[in-house]
N, CA, C, O and CB atoms as a CASP TS submission, in Angstrom:
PFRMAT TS
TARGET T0000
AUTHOR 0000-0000-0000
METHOD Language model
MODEL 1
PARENT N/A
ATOM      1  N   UNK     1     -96.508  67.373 -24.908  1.00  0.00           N
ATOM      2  CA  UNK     1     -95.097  67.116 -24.777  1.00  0.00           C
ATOM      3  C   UNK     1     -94.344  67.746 -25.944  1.00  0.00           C
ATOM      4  O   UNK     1     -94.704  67.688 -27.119  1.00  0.00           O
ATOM      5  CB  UNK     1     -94.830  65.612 -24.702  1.00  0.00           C
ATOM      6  N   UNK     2     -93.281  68.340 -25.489  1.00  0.00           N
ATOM      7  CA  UNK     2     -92.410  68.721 -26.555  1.00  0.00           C
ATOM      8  C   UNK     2     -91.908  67.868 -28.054  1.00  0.00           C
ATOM      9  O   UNK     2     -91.804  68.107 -29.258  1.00  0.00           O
ATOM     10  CB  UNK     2     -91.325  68.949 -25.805  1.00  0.00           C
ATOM     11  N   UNK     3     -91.693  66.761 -27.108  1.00  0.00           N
ATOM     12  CA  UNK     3     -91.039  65.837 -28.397  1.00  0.00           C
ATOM     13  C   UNK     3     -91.690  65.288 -29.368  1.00  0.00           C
ATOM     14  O   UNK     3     -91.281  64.833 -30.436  1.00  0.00           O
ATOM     15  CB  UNK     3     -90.425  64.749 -28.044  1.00  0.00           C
ATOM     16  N   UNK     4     -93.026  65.379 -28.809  1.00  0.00           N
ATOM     17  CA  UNK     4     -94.446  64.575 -29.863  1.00  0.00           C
ATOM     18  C   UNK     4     -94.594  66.058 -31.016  1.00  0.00           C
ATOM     19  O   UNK     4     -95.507  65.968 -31.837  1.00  0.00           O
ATOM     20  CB  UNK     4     -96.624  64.178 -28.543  1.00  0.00           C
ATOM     21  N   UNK     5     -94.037  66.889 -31.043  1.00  0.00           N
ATOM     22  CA  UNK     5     -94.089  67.801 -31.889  1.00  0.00           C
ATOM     23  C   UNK     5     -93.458  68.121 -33.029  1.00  0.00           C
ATOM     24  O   UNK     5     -92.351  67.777 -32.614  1.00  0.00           O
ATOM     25  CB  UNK     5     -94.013  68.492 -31.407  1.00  0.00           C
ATOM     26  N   UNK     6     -93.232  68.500 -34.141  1.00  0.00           N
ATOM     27  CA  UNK     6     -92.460  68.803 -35.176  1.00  0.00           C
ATOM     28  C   UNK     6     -91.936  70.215 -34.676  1.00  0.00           C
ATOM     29  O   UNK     6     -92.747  71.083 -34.354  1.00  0.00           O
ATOM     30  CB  UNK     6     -93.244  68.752 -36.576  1.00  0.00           C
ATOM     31  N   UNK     7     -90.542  70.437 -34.614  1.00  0.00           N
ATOM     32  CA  UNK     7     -89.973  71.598 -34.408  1.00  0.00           C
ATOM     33  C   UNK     7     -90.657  72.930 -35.324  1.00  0.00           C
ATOM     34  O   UNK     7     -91.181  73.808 -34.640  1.00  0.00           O
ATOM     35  CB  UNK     7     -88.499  71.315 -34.700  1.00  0.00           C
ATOM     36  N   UNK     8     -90.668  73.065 -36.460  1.00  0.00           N
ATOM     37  CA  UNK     8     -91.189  74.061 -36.969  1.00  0.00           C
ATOM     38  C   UNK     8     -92.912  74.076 -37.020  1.00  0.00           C
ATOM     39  O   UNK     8     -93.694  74.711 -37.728  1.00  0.00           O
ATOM     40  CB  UNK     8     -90.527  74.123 -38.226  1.00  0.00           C
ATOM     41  N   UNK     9     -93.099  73.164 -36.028  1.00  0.00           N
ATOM     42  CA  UNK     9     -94.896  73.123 -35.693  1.00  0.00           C
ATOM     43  C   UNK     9     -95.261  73.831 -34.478  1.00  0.00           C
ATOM     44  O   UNK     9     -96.427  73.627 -34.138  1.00  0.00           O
ATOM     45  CB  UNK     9     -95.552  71.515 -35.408  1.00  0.00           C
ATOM     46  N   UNK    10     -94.566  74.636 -33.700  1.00  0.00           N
ATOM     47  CA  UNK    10     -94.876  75.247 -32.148  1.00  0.00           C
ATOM     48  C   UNK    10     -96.249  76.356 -32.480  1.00  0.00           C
ATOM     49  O   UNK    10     -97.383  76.448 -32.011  1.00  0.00           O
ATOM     50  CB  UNK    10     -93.188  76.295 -31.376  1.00  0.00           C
ATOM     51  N   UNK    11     -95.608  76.985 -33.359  1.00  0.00           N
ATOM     52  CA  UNK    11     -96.378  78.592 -33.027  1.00  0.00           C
ATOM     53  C   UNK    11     -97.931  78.729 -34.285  1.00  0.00           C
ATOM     54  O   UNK    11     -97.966  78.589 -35.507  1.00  0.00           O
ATOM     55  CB  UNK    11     -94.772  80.297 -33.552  1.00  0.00           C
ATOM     56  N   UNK    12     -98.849  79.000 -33.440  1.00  0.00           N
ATOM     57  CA  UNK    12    -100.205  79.160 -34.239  1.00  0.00           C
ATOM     58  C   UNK    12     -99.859  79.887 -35.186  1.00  0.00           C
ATOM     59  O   UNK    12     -99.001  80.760 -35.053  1.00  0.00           O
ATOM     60  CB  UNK    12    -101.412  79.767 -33.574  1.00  0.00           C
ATOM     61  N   UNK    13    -100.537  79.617 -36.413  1.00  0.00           N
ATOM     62  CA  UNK    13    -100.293  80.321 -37.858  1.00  0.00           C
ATOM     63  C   UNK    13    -100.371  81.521 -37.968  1.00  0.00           C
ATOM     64  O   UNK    13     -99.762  82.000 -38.925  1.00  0.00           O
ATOM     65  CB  UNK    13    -101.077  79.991 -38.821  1.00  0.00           C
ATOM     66  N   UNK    14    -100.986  82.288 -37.232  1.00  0.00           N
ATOM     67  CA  UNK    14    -100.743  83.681 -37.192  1.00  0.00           C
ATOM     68  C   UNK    14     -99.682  84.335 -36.445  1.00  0.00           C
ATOM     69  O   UNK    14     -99.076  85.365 -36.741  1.00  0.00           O
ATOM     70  CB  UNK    14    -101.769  84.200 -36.805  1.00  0.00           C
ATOM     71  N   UNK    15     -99.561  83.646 -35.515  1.00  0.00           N
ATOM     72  CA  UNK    15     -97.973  84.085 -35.177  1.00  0.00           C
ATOM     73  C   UNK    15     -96.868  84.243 -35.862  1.00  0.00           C
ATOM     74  O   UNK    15     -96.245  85.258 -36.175  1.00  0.00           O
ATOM     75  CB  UNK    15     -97.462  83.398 -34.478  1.00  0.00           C
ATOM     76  N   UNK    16     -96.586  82.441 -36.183  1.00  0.00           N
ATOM     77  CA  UNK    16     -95.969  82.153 -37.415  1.00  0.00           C
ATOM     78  C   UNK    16     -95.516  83.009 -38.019  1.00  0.00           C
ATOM     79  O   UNK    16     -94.338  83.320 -37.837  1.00  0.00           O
ATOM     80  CB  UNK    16     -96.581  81.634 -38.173  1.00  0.00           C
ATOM     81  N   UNK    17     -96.342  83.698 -38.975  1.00  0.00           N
ATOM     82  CA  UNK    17     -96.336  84.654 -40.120  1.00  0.00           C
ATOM     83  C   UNK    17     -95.250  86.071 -39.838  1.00  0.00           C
ATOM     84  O   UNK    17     -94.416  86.682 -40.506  1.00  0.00           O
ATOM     85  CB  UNK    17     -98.023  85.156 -40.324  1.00  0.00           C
ATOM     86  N   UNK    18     -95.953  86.181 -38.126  1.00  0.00           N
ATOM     87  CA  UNK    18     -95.025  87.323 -37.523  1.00  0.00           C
ATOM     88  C   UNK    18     -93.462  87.308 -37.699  1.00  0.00           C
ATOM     89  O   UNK    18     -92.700  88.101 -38.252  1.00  0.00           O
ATOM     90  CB  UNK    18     -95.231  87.335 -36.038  1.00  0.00           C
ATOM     91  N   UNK    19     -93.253  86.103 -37.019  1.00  0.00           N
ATOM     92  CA  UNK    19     -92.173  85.717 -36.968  1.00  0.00           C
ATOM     93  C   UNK    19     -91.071  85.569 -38.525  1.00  0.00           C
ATOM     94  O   UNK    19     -89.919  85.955 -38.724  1.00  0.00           O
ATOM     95  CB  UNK    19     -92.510  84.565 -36.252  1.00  0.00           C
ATOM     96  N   UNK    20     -91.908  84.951 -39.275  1.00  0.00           N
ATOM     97  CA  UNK    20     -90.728  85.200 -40.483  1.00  0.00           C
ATOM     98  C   UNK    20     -91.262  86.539 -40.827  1.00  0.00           C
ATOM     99  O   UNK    20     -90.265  87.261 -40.795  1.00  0.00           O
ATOM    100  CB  UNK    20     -90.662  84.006 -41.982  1.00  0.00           C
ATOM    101  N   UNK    21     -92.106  87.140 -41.083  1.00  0.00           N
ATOM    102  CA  UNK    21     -92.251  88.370 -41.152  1.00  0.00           C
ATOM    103  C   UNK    21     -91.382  89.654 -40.810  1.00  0.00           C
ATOM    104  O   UNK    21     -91.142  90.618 -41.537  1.00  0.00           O
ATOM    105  CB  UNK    21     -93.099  88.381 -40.644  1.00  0.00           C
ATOM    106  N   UNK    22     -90.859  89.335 -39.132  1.00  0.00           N
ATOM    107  CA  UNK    22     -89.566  89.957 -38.664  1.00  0.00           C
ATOM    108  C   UNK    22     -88.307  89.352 -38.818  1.00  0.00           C
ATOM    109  O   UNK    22     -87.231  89.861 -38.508  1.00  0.00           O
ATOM    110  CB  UNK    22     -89.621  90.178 -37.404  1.00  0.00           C
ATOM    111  N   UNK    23     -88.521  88.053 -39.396  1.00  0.00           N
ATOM    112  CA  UNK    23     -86.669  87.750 -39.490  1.00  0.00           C
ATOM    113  C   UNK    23     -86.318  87.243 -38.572  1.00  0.00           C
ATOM    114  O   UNK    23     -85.157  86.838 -38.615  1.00  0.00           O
ATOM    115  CB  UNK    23     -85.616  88.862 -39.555  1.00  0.00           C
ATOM    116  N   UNK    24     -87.098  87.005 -37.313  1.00  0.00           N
ATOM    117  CA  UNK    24     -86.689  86.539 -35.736  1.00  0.00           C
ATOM    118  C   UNK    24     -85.923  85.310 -35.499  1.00  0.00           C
ATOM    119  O   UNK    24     -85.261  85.086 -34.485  1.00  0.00           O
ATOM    120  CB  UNK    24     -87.936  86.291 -34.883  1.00  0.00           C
ATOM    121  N   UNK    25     -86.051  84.577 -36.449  1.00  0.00           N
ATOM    122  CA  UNK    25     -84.560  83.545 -36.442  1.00  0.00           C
ATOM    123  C   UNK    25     -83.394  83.817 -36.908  1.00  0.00           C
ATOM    124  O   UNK    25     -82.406  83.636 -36.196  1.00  0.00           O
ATOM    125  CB  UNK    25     -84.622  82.404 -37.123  1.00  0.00           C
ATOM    126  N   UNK    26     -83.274  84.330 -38.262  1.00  0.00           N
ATOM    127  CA  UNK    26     -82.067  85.291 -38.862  1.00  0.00           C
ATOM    128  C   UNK    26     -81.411  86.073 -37.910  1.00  0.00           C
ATOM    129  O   UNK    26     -80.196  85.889 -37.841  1.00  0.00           O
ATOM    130  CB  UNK    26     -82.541  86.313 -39.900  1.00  0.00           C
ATOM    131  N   UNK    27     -81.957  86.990 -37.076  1.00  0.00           N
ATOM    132  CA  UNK    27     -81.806  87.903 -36.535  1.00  0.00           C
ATOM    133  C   UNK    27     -81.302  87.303 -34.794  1.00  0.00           C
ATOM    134  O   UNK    27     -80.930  88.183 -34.017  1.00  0.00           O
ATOM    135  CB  UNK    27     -83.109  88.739 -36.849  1.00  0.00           C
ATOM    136  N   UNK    28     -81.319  86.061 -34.369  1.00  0.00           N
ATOM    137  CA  UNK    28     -81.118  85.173 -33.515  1.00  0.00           C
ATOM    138  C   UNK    28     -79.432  84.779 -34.201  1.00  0.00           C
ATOM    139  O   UNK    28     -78.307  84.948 -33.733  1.00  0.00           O
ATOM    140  CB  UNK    28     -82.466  83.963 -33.485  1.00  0.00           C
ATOM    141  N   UNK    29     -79.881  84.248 -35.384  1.00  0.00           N
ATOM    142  CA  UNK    29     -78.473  83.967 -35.483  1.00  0.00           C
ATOM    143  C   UNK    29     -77.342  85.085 -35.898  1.00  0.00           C
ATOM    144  O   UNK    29     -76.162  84.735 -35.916  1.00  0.00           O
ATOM    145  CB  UNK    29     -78.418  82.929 -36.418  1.00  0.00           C
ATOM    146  N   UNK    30     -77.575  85.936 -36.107  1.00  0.00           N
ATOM    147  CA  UNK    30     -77.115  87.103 -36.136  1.00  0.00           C
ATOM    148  C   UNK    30     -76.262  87.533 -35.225  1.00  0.00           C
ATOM    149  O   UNK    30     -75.120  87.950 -35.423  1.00  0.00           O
ATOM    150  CB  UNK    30     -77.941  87.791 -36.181  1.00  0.00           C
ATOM    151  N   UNK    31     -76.955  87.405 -33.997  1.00  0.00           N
ATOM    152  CA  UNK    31     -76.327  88.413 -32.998  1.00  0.00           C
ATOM    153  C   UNK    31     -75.841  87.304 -32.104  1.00  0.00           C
ATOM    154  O   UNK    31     -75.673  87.583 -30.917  1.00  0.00           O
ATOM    155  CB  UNK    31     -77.404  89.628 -32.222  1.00  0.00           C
ATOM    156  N   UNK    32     -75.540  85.819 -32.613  1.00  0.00           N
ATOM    157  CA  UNK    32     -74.487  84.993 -32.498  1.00  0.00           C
ATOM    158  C   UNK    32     -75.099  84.181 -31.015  1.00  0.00           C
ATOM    159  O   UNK    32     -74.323  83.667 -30.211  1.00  0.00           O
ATOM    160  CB  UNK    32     -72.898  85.913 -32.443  1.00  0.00           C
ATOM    161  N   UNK    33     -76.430  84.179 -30.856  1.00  0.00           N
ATOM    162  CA  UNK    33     -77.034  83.267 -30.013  1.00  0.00           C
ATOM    163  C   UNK    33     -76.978  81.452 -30.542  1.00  0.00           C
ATOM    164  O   UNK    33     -77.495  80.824 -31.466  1.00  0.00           O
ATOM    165  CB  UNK    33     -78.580  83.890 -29.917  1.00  0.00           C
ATOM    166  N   UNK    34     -76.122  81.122 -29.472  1.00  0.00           N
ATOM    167  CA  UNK    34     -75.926  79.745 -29.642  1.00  0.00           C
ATOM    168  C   UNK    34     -75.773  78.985 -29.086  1.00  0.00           C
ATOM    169  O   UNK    34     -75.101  79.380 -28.133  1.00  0.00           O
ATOM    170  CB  UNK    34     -75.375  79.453 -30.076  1.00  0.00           C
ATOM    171  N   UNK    35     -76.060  77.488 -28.963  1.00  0.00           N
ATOM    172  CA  UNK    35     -76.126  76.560 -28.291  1.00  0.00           C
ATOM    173  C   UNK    35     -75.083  75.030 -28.312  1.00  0.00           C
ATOM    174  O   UNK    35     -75.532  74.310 -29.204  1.00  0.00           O
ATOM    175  CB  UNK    35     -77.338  76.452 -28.522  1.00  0.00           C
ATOM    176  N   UNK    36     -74.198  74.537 -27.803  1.00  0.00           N
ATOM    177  CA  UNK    36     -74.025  73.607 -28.112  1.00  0.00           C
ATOM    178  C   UNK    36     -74.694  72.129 -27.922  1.00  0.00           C
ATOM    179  O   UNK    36     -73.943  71.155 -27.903  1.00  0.00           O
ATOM    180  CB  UNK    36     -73.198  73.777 -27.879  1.00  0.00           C
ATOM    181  N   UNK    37     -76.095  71.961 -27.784  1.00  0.00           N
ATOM    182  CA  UNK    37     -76.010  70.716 -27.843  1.00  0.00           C
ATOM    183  C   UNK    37     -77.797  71.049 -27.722  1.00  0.00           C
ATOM    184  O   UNK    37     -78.370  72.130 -27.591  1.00  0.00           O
ATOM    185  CB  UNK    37     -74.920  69.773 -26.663  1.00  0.00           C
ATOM    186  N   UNK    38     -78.296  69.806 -27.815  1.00  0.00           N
ATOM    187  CA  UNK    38     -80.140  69.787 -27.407  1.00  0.00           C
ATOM    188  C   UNK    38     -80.805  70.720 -28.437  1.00  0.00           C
ATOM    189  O   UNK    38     -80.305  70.892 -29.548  1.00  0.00           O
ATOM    190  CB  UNK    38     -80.618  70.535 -25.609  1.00  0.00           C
ATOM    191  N   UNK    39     -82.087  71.395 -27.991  1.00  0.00           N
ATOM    192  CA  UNK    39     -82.885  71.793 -28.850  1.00  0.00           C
ATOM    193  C   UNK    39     -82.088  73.082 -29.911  1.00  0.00           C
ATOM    194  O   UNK    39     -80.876  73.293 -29.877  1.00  0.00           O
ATOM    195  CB  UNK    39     -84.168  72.213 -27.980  1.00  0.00           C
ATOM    196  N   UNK    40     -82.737  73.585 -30.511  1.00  0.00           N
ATOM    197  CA  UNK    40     -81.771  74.602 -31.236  1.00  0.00           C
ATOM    198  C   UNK    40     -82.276  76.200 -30.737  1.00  0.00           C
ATOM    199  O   UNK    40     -83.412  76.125 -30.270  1.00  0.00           O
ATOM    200  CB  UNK    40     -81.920  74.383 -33.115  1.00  0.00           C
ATOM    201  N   UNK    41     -81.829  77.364 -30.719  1.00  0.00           N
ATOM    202  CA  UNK    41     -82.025  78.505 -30.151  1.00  0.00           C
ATOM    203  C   UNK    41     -83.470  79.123 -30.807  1.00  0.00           C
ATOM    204  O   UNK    41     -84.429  79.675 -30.268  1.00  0.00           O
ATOM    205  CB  UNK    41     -80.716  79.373 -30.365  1.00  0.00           C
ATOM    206  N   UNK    42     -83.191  78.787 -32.156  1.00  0.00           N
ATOM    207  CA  UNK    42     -84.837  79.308 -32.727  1.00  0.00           C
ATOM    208  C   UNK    42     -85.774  78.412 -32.514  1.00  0.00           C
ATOM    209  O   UNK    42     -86.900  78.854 -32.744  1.00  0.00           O
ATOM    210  CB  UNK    42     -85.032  79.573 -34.311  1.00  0.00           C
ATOM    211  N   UNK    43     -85.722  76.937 -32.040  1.00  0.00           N
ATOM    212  CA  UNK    43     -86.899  76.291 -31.315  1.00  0.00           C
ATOM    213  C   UNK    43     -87.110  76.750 -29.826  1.00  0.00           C
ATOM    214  O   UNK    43     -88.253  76.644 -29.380  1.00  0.00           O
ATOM    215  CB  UNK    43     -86.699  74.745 -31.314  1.00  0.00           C
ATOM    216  N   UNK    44     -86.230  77.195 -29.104  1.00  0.00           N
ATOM    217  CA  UNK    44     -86.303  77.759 -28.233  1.00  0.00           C
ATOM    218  C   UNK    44     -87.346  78.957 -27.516  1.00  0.00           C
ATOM    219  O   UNK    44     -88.044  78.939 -26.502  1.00  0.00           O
ATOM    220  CB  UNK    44     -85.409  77.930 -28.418  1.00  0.00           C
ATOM    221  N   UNK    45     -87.110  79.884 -28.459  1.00  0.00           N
ATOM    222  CA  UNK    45     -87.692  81.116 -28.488  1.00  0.00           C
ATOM    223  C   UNK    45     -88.787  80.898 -29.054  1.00  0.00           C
ATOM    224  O   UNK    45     -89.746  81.216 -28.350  1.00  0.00           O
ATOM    225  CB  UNK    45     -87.021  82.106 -29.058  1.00  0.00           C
ATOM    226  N   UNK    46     -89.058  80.457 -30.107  1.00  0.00           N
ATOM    227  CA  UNK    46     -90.388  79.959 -30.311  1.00  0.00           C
ATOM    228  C   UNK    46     -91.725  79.611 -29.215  1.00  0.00           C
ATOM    229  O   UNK    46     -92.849  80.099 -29.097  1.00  0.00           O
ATOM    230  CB  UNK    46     -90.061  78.855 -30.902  1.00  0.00           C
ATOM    231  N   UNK    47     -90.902  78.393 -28.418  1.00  0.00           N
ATOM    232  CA  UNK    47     -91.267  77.857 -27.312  1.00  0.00           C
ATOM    233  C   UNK    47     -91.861  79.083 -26.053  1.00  0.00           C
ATOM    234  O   UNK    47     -92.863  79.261 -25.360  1.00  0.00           O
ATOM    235  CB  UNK    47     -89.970  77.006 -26.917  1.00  0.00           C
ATOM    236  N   UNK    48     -90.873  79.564 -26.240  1.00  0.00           N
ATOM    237  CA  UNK    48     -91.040  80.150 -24.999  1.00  0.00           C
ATOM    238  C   UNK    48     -92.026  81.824 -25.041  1.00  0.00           C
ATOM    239  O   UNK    48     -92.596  82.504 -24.188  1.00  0.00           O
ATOM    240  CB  UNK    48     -89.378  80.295 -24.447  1.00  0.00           C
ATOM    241  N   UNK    49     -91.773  81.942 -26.690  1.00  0.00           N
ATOM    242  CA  UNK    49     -93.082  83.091 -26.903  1.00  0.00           C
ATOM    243  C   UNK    49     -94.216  82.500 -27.071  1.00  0.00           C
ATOM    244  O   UNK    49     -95.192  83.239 -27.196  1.00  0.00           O
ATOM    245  CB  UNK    49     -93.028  84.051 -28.144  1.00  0.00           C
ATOM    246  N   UNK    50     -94.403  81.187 -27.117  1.00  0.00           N
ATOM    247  CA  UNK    50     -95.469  80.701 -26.905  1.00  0.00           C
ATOM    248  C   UNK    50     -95.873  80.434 -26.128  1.00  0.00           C
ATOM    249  O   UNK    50     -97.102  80.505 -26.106  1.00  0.00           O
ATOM    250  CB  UNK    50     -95.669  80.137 -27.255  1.00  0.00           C
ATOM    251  N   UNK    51     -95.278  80.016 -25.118  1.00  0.00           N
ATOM    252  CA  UNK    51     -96.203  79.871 -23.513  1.00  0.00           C
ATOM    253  C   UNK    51     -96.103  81.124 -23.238  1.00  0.00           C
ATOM    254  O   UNK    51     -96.768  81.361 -22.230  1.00  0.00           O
ATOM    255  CB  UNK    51     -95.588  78.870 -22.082  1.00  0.00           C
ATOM    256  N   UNK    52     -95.361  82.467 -23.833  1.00  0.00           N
ATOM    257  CA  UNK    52     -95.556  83.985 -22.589  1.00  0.00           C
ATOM    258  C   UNK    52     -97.044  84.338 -23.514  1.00  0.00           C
ATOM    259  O   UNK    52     -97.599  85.344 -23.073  1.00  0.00           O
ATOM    260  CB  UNK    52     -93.788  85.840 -22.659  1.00  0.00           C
ATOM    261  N   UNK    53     -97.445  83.980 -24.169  1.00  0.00           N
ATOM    262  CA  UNK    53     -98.436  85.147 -25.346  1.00  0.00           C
ATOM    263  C   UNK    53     -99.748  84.439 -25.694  1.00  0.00           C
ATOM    264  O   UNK    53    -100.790  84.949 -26.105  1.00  0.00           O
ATOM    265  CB  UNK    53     -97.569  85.494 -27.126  1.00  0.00           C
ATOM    266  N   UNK    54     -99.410  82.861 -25.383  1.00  0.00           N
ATOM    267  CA  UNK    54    -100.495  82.124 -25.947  1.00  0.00           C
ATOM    268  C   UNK    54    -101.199  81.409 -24.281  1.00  0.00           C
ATOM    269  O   UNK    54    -100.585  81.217 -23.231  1.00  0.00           O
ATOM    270  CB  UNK    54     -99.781  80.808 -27.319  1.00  0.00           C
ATOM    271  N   UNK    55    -102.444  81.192 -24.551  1.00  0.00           N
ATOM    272  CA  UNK    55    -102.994  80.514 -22.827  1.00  0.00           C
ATOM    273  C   UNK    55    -103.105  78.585 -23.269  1.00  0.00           C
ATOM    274  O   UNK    55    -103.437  77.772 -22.406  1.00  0.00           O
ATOM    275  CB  UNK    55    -105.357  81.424 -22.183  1.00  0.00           C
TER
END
């Protein structure tokens, strides 16, 4: 379940690394991706490169 999780706990540690590695949240808020309400846009994407990449 999502909620039994710590938000900055989604992505396996080697991913992880990728990710601040490229800036991929910075770079989210950057180009002015935003949400008003519920999860936040960089938990989002997280999420969701994790179910496309991980089994």
């Amino acid at each position: 379940m999502i909620a039994n999780h710590i938000q900055k706990n989604q992505l396996p540690e080697e991913i992880k690394v990728q990710f601040d590695k490229l800036h991929v949240l910075k770079h989210l808020r950057q180009a002015g991706i935003v949400k008003s309400f519920g999860f936040s846009c960089g938990y989002l994407s997280q999420l969701v490169f994790r179910l496309i990449f991980t089994q």
